[in-house]
PQR file of N, CA, C, O and H, with PARSE charges and radii, in Angstrom:
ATOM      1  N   UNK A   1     134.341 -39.815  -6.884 -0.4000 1.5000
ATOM      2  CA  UNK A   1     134.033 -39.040  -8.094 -0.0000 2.0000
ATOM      3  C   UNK A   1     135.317 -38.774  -8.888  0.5500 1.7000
ATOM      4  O   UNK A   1     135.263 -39.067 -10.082 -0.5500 1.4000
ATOM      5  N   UNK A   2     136.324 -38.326  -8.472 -0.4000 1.5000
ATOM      6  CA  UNK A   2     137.386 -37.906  -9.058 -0.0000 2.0000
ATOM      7  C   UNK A   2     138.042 -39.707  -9.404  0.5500 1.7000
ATOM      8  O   UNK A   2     138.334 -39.870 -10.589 -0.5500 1.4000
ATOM      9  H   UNK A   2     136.368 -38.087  -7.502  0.4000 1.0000
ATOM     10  N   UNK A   3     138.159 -40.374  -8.911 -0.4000 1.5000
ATOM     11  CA  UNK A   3     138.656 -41.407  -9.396 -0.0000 2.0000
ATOM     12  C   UNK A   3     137.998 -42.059 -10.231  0.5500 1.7000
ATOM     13  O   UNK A   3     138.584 -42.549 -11.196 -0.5500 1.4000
ATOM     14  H   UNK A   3     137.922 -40.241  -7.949  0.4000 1.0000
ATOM     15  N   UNK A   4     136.777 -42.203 -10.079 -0.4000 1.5000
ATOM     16  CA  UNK A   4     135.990 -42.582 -11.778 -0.0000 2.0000
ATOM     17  C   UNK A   4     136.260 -41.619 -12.845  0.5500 1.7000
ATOM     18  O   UNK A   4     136.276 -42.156 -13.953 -0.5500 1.4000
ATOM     19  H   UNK A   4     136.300 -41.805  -9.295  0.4000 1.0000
ATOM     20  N   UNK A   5     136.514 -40.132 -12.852 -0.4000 1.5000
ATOM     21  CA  UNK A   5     136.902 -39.138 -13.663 -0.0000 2.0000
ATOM     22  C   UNK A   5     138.062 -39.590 -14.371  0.5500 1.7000
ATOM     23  O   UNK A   5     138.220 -39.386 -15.574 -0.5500 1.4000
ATOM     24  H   UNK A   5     136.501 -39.695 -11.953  0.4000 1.0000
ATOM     25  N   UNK A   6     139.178 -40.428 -13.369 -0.4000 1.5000
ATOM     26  CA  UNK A   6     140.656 -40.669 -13.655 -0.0000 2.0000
ATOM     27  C   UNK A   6     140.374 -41.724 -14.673  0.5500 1.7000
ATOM     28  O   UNK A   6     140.724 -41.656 -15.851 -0.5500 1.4000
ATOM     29  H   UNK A   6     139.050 -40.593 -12.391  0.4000 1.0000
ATOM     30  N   UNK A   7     139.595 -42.881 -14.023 -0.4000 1.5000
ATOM     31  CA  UNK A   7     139.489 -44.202 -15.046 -0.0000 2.0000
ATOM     32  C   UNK A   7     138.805 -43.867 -16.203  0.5500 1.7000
ATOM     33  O   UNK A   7     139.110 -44.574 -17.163 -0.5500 1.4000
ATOM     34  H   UNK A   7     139.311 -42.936 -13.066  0.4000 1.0000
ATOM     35  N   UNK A   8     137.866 -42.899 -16.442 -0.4000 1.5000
ATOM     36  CA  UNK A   8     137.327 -41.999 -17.682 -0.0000 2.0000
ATOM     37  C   UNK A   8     138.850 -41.789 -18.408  0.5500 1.7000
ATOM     38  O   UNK A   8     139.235 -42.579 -19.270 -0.5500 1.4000
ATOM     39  H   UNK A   8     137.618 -42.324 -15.662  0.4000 1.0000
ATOM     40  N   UNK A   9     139.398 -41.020 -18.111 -0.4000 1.5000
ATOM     41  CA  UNK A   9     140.765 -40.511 -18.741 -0.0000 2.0000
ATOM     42  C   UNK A   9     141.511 -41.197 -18.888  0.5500 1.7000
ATOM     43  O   UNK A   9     142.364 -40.879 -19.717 -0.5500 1.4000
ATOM     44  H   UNK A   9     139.085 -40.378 -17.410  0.4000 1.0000
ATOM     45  N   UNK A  10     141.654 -42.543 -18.188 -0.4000 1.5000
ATOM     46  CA  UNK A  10     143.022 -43.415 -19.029 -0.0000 2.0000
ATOM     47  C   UNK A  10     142.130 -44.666 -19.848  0.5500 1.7000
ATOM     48  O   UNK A  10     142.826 -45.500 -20.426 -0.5500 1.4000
ATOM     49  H   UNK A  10     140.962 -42.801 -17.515  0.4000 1.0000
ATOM     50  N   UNK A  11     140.817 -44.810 -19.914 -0.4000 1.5000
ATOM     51  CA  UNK A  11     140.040 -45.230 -20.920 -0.0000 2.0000
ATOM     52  C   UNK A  11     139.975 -44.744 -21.876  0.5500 1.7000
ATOM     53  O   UNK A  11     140.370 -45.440 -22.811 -0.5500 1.4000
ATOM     54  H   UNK A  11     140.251 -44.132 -19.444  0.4000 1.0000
ATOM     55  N   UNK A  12     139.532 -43.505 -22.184 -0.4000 1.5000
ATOM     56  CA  UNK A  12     139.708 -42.254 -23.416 -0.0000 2.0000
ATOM     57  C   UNK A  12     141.266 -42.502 -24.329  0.5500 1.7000
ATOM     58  O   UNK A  12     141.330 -42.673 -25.546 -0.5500 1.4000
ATOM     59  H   UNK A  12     139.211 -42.940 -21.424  0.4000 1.0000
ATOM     60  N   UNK A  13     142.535 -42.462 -23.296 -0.4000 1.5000
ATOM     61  CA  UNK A  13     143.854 -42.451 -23.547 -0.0000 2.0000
ATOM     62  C   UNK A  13     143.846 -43.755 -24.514  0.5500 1.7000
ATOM     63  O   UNK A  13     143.860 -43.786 -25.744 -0.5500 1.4000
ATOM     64  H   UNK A  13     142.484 -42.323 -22.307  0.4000 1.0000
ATOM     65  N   UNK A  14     143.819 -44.794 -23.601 -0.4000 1.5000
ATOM     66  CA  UNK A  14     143.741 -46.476 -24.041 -0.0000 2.0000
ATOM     67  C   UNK A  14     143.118 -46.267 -25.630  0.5500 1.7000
ATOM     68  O   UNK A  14     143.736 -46.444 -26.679 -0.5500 1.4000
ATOM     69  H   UNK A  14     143.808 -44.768 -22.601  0.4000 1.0000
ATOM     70  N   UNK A  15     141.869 -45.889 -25.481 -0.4000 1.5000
ATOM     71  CA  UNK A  15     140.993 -46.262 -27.373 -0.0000 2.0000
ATOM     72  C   UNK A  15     141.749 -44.977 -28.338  0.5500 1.7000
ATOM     73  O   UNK A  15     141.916 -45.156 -29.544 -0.5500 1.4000
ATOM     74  H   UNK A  15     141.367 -45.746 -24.628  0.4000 1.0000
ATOM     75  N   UNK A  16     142.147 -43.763 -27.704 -0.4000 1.5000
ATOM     76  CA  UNK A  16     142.343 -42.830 -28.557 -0.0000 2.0000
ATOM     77  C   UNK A  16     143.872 -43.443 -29.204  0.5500 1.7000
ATOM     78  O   UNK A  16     143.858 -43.827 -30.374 -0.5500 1.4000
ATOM     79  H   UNK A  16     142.012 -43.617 -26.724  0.4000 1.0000
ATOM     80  N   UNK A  17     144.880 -43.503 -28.588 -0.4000 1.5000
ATOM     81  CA  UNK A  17     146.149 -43.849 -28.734 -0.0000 2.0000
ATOM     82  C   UNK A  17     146.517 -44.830 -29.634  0.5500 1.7000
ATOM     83  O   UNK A  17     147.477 -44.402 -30.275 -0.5500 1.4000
ATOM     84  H   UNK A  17     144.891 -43.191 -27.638  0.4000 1.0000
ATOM     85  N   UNK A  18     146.072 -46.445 -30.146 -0.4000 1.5000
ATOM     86  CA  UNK A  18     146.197 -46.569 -31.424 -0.0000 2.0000
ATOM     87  C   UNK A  18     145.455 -46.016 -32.466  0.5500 1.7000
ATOM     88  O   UNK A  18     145.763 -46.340 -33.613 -0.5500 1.4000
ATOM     89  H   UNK A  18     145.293 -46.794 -29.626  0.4000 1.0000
ATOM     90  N   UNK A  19     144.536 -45.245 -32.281 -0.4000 1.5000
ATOM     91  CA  UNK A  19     144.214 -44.639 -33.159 -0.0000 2.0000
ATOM     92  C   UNK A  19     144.722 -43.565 -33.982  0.5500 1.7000
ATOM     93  O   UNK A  19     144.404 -43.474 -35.168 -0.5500 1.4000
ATOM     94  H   UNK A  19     144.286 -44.981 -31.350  0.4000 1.0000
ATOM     95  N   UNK A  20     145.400 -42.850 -33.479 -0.4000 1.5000
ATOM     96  CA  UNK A  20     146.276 -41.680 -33.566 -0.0000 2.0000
ATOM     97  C   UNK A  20     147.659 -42.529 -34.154  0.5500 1.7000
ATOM     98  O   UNK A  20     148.496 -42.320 -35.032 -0.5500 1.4000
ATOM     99  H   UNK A  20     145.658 -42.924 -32.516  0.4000 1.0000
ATOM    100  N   UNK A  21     147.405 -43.562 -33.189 -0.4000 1.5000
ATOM    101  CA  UNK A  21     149.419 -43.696 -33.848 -0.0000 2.0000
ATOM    102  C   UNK A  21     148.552 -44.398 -34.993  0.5500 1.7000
ATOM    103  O   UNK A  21     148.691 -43.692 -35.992 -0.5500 1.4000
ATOM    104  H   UNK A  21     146.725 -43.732 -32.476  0.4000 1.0000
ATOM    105  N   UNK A  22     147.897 -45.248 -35.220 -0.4000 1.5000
ATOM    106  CA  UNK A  22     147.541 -45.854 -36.736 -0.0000 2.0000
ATOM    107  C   UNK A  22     147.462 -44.758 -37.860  0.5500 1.7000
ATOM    108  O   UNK A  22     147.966 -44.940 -38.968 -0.5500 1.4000
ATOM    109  H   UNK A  22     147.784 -45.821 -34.408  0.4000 1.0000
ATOM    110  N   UNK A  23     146.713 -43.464 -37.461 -0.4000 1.5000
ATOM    111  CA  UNK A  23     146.775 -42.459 -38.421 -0.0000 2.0000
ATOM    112  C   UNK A  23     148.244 -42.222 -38.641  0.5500 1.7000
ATOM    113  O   UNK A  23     148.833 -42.484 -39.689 -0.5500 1.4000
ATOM    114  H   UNK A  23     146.304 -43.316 -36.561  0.4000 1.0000
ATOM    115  N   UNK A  24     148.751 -41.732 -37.622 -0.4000 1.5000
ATOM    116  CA  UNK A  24     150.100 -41.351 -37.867 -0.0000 2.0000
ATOM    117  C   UNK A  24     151.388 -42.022 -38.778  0.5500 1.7000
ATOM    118  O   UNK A  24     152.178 -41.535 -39.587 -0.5500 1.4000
ATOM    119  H   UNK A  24     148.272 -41.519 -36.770  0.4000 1.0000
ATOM    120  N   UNK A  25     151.143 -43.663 -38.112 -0.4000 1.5000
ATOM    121  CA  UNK A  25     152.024 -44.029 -38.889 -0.0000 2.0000
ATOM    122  C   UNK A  25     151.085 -44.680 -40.194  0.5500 1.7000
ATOM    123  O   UNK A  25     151.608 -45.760 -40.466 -0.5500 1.4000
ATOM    124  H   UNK A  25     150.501 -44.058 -37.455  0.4000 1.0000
ATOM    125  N   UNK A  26     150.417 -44.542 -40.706 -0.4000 1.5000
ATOM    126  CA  UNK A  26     149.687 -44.555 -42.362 -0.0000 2.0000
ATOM    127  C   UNK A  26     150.294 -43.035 -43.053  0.5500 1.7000
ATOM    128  O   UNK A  26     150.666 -42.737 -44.188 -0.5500 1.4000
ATOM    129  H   UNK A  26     149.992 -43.665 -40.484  0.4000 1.0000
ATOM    130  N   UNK A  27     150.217 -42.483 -42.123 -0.4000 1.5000
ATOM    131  CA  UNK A  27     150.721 -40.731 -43.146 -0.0000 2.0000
ATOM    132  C   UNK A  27     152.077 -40.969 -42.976  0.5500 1.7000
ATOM    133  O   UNK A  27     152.619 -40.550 -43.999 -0.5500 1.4000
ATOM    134  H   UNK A  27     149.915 -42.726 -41.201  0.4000 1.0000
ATOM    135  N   UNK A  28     152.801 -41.364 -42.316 -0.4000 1.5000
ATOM    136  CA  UNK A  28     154.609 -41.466 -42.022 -0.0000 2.0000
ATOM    137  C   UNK A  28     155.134 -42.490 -43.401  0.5500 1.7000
ATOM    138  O   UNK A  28     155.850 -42.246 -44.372 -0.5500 1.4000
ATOM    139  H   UNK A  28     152.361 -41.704 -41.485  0.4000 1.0000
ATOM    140  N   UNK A  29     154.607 -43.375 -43.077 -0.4000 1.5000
ATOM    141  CA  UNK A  29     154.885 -45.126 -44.044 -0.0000 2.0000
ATOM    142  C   UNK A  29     154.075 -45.830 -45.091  0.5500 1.7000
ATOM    143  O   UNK A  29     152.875 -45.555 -45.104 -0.5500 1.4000
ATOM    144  H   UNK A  29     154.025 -43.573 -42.288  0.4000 1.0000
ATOM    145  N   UNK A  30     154.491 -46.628 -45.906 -0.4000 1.5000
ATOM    146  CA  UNK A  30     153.345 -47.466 -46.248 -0.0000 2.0000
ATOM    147  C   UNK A  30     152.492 -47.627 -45.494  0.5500 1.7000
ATOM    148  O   UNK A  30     152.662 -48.025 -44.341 -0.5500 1.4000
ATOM    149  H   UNK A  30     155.466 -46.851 -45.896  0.4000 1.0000
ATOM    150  N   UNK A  31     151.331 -47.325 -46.047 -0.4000 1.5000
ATOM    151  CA  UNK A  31     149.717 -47.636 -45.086 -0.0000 2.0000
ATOM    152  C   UNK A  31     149.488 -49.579 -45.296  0.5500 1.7000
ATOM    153  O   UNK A  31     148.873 -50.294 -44.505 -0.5500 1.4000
ATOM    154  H   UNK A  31     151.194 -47.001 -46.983  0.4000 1.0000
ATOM    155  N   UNK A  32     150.131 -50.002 -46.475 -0.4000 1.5000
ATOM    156  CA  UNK A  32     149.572 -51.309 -46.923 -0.0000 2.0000
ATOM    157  C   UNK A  32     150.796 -52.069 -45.722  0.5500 1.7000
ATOM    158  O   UNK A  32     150.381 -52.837 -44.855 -0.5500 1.4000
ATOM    159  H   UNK A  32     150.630 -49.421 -47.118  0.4000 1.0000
ATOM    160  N   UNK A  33     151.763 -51.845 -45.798 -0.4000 1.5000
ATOM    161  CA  UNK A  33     152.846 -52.335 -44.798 -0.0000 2.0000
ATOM    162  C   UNK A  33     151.668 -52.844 -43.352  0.5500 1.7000
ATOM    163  O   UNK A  33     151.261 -53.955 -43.013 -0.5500 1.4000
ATOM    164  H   UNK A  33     152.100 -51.221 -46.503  0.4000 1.0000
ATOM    165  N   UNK A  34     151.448 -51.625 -42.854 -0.4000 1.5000
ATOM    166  CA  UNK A  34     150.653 -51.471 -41.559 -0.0000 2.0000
ATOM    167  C   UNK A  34     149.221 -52.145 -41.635  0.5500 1.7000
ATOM    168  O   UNK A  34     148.477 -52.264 -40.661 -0.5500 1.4000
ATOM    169  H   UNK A  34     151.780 -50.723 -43.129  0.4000 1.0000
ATOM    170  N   UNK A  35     149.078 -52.355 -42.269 -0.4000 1.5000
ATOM    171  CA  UNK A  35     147.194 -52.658 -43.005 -0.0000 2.0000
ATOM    172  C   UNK A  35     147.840 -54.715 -42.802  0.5500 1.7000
ATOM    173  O   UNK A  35     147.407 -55.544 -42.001 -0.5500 1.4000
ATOM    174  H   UNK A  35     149.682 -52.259 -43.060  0.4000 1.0000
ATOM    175  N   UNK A  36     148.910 -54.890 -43.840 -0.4000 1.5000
ATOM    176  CA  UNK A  36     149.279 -56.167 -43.767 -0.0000 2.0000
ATOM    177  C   UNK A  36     149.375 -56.660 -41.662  0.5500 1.7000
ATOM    178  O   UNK A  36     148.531 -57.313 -41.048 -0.5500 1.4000
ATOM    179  H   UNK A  36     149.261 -54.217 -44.490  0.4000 1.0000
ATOM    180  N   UNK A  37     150.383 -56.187 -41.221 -0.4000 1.5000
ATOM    181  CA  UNK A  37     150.981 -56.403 -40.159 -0.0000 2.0000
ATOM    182  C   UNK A  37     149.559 -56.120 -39.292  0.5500 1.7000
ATOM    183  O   UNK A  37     149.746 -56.562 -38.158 -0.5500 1.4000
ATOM    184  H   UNK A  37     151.068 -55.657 -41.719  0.4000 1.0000
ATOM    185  N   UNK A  38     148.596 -55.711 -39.378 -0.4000 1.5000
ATOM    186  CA  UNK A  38     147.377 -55.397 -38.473 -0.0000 2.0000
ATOM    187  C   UNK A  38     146.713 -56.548 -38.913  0.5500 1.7000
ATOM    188  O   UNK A  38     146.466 -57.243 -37.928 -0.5500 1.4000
ATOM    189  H   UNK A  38     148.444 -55.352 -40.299  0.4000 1.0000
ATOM    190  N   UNK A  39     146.287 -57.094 -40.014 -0.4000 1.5000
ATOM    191  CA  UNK A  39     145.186 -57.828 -40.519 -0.0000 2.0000
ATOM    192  C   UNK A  39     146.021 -59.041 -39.839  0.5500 1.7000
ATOM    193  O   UNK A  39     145.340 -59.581 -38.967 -0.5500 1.4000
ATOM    194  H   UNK A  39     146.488 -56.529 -40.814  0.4000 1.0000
ATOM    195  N   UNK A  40     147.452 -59.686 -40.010 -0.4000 1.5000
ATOM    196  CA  UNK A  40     147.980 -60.444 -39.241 -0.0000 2.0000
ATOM    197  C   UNK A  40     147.944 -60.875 -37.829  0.5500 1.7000
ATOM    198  O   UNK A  40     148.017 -62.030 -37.409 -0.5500 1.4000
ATOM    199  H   UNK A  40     148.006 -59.247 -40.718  0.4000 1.0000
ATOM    200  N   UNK A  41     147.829 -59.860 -37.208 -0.4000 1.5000
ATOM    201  CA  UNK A  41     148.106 -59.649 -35.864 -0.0000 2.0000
ATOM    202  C   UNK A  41     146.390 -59.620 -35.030  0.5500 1.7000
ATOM    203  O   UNK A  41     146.153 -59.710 -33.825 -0.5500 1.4000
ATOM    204  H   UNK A  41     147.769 -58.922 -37.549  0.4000 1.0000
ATOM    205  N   UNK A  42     145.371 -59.458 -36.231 -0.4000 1.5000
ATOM    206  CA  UNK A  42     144.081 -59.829 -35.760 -0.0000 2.0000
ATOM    207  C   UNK A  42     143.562 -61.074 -36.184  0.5500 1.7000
ATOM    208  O   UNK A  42     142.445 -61.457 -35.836 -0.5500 1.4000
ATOM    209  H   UNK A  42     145.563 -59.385 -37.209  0.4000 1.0000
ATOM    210  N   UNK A  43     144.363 -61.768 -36.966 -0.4000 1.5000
ATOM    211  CA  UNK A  43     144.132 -63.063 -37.055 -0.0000 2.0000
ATOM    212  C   UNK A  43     144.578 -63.927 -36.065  0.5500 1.7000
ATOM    213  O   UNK A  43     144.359 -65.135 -36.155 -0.5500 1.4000
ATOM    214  H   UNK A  43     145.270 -61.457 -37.249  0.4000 1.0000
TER
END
């Protein structure tokens, strides 16, 4: 139980974490900079 709890929590970590830094660095920097270098990097 507690170890499926753990893999819950570094799953959560994993999806939350570029998300946060994508917000973050769009409010820090050019958002189009980051928008370019993402659309790249999913191609």
């Amino acid at each position: 139980m507690r170890l499926l709890q753990f893999e819950e929590t570094v799953w959560a970590i994993v999806t939350l974490l570029p998300i946060l830094h994508k917000l973050h660095y769009n409010r820090d920097r050019h958002p189009s900079f980051y928008d370019d270098r993402a659309g790249v990097q999913a191609r």
